[in-house]
Each structure stands twice: as C-alpha cells, then as structure tokens.
SENUKOL-667422 format. One record per residue: residue number from 1; x, y, z of N, C-alpha, C in turn; residue in one letter. Coordinates in Angstrom, 2 decimals, decimal comma, always signed. Each point is the difference from the previous one (the first is absolute). Example, Ala and Ser with C-alpha at 12.3 -4.5 7.8 and 13.67 -1.06 7.14 Angstrom:
2
> gulo  n.u  n.v  n.w  ca.u  ca.v  ca.w  c.u  c.v  c.w  papa
> 1  +13,19  -5,69  +7,80  -0,89  +1,19  +0,00  +0,90  +1,20  +0,00  A
> 2  -0,35  +1,05  -0,72  +0,82  +1,19  +0,06  -0,77  +1,09  +0,73  S
***
This chain:
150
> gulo  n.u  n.v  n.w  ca.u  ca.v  ca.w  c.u  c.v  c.w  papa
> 1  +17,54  +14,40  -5,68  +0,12  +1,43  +0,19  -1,38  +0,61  -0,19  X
> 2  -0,30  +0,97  +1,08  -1,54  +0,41  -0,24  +0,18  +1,38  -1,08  X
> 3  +0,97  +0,64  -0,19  -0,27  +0,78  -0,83  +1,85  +0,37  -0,76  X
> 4  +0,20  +0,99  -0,84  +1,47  +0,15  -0,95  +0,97  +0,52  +1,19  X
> 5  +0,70  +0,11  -0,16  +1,43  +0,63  +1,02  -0,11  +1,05  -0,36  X
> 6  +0,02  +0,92  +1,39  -0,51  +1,97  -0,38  +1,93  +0,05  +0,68  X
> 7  +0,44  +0,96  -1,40  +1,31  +0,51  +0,85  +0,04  +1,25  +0,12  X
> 8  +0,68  +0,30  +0,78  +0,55  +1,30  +0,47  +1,79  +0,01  +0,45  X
> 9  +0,38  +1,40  +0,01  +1,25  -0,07  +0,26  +0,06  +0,64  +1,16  X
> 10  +1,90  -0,04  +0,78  +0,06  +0,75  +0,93  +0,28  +1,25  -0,87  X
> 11  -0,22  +1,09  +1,27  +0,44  +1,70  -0,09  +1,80  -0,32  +0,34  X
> 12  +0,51  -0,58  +0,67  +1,63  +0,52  +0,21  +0,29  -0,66  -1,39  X
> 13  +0,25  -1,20  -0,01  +0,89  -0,48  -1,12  -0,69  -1,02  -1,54  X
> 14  -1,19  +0,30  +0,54  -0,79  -0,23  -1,84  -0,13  -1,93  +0,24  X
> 15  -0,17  -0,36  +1,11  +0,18  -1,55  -0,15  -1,39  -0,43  -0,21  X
> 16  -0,35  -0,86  -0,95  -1,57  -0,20  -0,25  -0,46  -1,21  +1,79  X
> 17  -0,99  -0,02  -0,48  -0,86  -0,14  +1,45  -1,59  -0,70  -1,12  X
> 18  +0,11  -1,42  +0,21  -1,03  -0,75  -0,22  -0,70  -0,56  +1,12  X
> 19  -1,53  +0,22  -0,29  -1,39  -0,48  +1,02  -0,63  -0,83  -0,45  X
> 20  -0,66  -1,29  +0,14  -1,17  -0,71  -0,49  -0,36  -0,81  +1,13  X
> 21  -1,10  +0,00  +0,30  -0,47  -1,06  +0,59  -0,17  -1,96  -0,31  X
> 22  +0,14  -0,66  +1,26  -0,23  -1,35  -1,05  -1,19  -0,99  +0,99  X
> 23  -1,04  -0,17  -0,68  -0,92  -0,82  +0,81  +0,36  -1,00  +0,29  X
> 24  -0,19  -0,76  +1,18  +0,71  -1,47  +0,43  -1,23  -0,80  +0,27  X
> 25  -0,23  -1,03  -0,54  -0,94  -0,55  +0,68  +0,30  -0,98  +1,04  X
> 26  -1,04  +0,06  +1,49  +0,41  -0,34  +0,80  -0,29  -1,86  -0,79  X
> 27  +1,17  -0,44  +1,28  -0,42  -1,62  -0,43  -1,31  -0,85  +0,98  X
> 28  +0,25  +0,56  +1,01  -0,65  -0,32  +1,53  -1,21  +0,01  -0,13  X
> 29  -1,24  +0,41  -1,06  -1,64  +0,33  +0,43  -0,66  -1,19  +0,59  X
> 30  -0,86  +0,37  +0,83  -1,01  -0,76  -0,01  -0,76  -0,41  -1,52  X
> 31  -0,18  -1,80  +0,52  -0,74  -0,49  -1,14  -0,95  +0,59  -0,59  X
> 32  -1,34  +0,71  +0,79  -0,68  +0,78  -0,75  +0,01  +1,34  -0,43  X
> 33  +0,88  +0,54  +0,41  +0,18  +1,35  -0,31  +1,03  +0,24  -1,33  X
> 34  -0,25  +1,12  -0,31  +0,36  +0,60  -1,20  +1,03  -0,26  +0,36  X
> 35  +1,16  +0,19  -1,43  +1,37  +0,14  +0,12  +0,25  +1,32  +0,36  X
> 36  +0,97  +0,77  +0,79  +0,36  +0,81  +0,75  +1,29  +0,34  -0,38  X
> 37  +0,33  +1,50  -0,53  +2,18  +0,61  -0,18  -0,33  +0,96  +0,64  X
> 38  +1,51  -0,04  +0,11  +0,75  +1,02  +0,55  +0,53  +1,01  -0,60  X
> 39  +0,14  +1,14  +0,28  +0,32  +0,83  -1,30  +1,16  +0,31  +0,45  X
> 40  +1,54  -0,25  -0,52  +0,76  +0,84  +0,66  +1,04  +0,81  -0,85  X
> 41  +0,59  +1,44  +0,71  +0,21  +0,97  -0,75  +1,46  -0,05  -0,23  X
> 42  +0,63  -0,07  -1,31  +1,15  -0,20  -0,39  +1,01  +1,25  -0,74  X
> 43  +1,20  +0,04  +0,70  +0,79  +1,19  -0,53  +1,25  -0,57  -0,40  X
> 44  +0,17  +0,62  -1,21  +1,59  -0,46  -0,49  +0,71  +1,26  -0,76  X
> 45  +1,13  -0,11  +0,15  +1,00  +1,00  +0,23  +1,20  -0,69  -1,36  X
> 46  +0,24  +1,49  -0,80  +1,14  +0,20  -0,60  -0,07  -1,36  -1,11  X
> 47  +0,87  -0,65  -0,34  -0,34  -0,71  -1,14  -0,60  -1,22  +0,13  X
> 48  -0,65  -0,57  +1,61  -0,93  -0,81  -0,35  -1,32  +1,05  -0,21  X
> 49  +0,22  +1,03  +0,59  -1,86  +0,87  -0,59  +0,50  +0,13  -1,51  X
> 50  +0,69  +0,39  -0,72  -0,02  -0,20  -1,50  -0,30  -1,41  -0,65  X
> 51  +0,33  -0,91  +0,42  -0,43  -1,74  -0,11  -1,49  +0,00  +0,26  X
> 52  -0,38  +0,90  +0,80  -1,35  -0,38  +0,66  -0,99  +0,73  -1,28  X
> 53  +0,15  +1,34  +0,03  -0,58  +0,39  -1,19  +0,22  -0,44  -1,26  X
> 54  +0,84  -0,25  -0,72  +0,56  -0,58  -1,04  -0,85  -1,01  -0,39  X
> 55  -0,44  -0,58  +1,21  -0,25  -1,52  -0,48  -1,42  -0,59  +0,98  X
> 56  -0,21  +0,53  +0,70  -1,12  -0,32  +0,80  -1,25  +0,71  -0,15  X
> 57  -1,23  -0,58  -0,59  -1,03  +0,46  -0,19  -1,19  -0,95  +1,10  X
> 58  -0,69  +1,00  -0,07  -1,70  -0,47  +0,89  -0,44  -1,07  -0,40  X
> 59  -0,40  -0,79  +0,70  -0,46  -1,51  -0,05  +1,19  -0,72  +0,16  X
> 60  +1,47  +0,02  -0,17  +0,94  -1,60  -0,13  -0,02  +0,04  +1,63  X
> 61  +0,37  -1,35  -0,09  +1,08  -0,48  +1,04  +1,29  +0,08  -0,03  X
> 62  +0,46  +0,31  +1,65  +1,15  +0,51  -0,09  +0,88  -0,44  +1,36  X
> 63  +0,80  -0,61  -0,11  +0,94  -0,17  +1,46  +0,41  +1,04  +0,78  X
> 64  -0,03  +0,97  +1,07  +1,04  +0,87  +0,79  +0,38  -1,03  +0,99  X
> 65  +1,78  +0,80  +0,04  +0,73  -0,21  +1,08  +0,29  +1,30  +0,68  X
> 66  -0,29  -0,34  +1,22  +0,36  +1,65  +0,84  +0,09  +0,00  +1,09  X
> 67  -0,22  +0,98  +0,83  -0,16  +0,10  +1,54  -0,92  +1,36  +0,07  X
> 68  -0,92  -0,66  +1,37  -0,72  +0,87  -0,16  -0,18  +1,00  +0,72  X
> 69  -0,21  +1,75  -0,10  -0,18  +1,32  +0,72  -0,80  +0,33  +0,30  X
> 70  +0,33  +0,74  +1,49  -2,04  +0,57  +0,39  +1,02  +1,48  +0,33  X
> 71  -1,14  +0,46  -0,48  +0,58  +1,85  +0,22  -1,24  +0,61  +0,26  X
> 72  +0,03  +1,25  +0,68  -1,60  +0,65  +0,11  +0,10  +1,32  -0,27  X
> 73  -1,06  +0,60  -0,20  +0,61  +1,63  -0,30  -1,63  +0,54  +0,51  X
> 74  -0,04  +1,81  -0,24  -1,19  +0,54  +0,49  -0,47  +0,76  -1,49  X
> 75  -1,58  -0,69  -0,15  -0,57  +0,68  -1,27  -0,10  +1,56  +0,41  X
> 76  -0,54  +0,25  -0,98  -0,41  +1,93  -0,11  -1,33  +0,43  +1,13  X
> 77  -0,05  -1,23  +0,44  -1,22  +0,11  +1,25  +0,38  -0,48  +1,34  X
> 78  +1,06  -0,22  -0,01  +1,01  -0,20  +0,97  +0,04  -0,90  +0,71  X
> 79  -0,28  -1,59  -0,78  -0,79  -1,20  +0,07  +0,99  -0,96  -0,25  X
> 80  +0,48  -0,47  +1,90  +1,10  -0,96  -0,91  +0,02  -1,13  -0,85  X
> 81  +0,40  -0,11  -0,82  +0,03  -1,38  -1,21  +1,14  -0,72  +0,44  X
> 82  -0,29  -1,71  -0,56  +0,69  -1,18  +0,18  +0,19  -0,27  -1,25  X
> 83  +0,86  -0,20  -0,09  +0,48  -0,27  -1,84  +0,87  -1,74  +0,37  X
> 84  -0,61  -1,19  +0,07  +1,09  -1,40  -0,76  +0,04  -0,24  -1,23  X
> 85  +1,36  -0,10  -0,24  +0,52  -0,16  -1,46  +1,10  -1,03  +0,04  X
> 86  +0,00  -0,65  -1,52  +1,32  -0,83  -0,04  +1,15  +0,84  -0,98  X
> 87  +1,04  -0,21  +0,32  +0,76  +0,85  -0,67  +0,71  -1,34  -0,73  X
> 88  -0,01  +0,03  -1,11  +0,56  -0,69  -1,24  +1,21  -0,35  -0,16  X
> 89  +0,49  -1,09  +0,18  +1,74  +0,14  -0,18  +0,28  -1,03  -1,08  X
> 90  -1,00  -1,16  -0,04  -0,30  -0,44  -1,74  -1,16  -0,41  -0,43  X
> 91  +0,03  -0,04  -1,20  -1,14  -0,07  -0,45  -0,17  -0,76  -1,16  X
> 92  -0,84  -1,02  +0,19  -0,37  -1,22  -1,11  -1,47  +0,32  -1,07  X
> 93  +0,10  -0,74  -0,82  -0,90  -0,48  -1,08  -0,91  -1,06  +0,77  X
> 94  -0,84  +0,05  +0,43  -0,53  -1,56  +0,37  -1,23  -0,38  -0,90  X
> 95  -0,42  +0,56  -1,20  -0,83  -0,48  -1,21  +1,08  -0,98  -1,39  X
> 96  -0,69  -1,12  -0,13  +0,78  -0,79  -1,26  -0,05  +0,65  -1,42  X
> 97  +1,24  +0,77  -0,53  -0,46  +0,29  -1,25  -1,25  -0,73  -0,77  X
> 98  -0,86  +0,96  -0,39  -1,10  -0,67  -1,15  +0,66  +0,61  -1,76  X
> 99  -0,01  -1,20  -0,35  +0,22  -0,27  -1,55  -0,51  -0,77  -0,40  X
> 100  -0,27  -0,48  -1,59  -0,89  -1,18  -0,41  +0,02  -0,88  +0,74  X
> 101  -1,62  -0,34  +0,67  -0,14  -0,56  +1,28  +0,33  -1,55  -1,04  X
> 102  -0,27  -0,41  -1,56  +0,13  -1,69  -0,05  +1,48  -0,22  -0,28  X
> 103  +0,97  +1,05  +0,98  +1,72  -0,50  +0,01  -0,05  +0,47  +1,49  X
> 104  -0,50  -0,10  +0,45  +0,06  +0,07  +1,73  -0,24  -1,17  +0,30  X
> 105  +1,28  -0,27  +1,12  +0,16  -1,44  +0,21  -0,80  +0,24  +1,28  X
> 106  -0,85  -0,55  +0,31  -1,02  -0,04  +1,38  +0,56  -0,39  +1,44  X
> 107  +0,76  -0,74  -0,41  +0,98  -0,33  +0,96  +1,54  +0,64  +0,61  X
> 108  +0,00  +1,02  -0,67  +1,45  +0,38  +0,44  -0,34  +1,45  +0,97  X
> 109  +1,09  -0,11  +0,71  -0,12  +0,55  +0,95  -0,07  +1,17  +0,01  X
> 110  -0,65  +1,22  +0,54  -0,02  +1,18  -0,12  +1,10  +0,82  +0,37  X
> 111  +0,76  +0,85  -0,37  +0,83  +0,72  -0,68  -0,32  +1,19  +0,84  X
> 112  +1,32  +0,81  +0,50  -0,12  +1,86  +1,05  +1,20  +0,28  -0,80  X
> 113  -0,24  +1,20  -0,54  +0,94  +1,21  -0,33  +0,37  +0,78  +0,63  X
> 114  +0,98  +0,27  +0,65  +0,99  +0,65  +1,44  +0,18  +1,59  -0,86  X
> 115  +0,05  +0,75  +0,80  +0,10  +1,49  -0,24  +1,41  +0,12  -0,44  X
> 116  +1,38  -1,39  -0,09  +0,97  +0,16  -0,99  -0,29  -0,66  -1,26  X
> 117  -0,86  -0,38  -0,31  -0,93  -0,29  -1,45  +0,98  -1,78  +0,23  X
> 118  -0,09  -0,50  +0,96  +0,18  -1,65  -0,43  -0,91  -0,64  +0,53  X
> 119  -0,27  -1,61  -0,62  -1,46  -0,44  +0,64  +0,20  -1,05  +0,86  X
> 120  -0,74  -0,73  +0,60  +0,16  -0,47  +1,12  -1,26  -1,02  +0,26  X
> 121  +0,02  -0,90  +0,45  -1,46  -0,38  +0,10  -0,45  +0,08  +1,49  X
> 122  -1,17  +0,12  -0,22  -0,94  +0,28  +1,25  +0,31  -0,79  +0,95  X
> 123  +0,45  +0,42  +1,53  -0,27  -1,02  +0,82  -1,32  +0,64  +0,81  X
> 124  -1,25  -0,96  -0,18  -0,91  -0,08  +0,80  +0,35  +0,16  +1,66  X
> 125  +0,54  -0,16  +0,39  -0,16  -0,47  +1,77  +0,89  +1,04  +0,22  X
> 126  +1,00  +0,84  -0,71  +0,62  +1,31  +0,38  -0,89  +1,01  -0,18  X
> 127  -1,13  -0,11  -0,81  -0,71  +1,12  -0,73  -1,18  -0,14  +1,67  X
> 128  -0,69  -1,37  +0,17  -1,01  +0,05  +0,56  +0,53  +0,30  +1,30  X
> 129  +1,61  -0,34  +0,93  +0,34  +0,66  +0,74  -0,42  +1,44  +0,22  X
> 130  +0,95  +0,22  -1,02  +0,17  +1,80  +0,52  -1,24  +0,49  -0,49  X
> 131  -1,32  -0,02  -0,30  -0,83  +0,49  -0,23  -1,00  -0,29  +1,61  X
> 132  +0,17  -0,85  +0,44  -0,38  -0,76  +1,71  +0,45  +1,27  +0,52  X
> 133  +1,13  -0,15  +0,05  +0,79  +0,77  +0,87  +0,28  +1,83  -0,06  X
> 134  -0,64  +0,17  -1,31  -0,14  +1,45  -0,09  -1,70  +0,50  +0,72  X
> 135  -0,62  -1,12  -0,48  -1,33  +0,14  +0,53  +0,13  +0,01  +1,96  X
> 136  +0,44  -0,95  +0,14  -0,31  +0,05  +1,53  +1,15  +1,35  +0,72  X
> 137  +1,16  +0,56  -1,05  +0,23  +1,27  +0,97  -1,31  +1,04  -0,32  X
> 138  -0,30  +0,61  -1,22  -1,22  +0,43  -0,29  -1,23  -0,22  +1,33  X
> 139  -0,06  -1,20  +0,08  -1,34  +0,06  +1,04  +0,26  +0,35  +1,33  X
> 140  +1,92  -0,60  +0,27  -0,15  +0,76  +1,48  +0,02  +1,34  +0,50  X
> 141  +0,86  +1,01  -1,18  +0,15  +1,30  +0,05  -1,48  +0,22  -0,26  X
> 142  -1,20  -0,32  -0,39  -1,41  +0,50  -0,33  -0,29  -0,06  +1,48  X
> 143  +0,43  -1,04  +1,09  -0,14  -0,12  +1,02  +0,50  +1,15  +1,20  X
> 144  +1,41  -0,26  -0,06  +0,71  +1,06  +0,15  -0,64  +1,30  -0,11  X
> 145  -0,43  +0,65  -1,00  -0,38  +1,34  -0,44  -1,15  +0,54  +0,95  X
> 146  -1,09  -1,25  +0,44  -1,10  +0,21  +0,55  +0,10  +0,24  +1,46  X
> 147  +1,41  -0,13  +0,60  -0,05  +0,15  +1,25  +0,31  +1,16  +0,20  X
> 148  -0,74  +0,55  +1,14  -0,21  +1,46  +0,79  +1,73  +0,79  -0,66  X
> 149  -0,06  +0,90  -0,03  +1,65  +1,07  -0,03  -0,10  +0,19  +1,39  X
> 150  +0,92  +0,10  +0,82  +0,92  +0,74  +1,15  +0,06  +1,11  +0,32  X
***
C-alpha cells in the first residue's frame, strides 16, 4: 500500500467509502532495467471499507479481489478525466504476522486474513494471476483512452 486508507462517506445513506492505492510490481522487466509498478487505484465499500481502514496501513501487503471500473467525469476546467479503479469485493492480509522472529518457523507457510476475520493460506498462482490480469486490463483501457473521441 503506497499510503493509509482516506475514507469518506456517501451523502444519501452514510455508507463509508474506502481509497488506497496499491503498487504492483511488474514481473516482466527487462534484465537491465530498473524494477518498474503499477500503481493501481482501489475502492471498497461498506464493511469491507471498514476492514480496510481498521486494519490496513501504508507499506503492508495486501491481496484484492474485485472487478474492475472505468468511469470519467469533467474537472472544473471542463477537462475530461479517466478514472480505472478496482472495486473491492475481498480483501486479504498478504504480510506473515511478525512476532518473536526466534519462534517463527521459517518454513511455514504464509497466512491471509479475509475481511470475515478467518485465515487462509496464501495461494501464490491465484494472487500472481489476478494481479497479471488486473494489470493487462489497466494497460489496455490506458490504450483504449488514447484513441481519438468521435
């Protein structure tokens, strides 16, 4: 997470409304080049945004599950904006509790806390999926966006 979960609520019915961004690093670089993320912008709604604030601070790692929204609107300069976002439908722990590191078994497997507070262990190849696959809609709508309007 690049920075804390900023909330806000709605105006009709008071439902909280959580934002944070989460850097991804790409896997793909070229050998000599720097490592390279993605930044992408995350919203969660109603009691996973209370899970999200509650418990999610700047710097962890963190699993989302979601699908993702492109919406656009016109700034105060009448400048249309592209907004992609993932909208949150769960949300994991993906850091190993730290406690006295000489009773940490080095070997055991890392451990996700689900936004119904049970744990679960990490599956790697679901995580590195959908993080592929959020990235490459991300790059085509960046694509998308750049072509001429009608």
């Amino acid at each position: 997470m690049t920075h804390d979960v900023e909330v806000r609520y709605t105006q009709n019915d008071n439902t909280m409304v959580a934002s944070f961004n989460l850097a991804v690093n790409r896997r793909f670089a070229k050998k000599d080049d720097e490592k390279q993320a993605d930044f992408i912008s995350i919203v969660a709604w109603g009691k996973t945004a209370e899970f999200c604030n509650n418990y999610f601070k700047k710097g962890q790692q963190v699993v989302i599950i979601g699908r993702i929204q492109t919406r656009n609107y016109d700034d105060k300069n009448g400048k249309r904006i592209y907004v992609t976002e993932v909208i949150a439908e769960e949300v994991y722990f993906a850091d190993t509790k730290h406690s006295d590191t000489a009773t940490q078994d080095p070997f055991a497997q890392p451990q996700t806390q689900t936004s119904t507070g049970e744990f679960r262990p990490i599956d790697d190849r679901r995580t590195s999926f959908l993080m592929r696959w959020v990235y490459g809609r991300v790059e085509r709508y960046k694509r998308l966006s750049r072509l001429p309007s009608k």
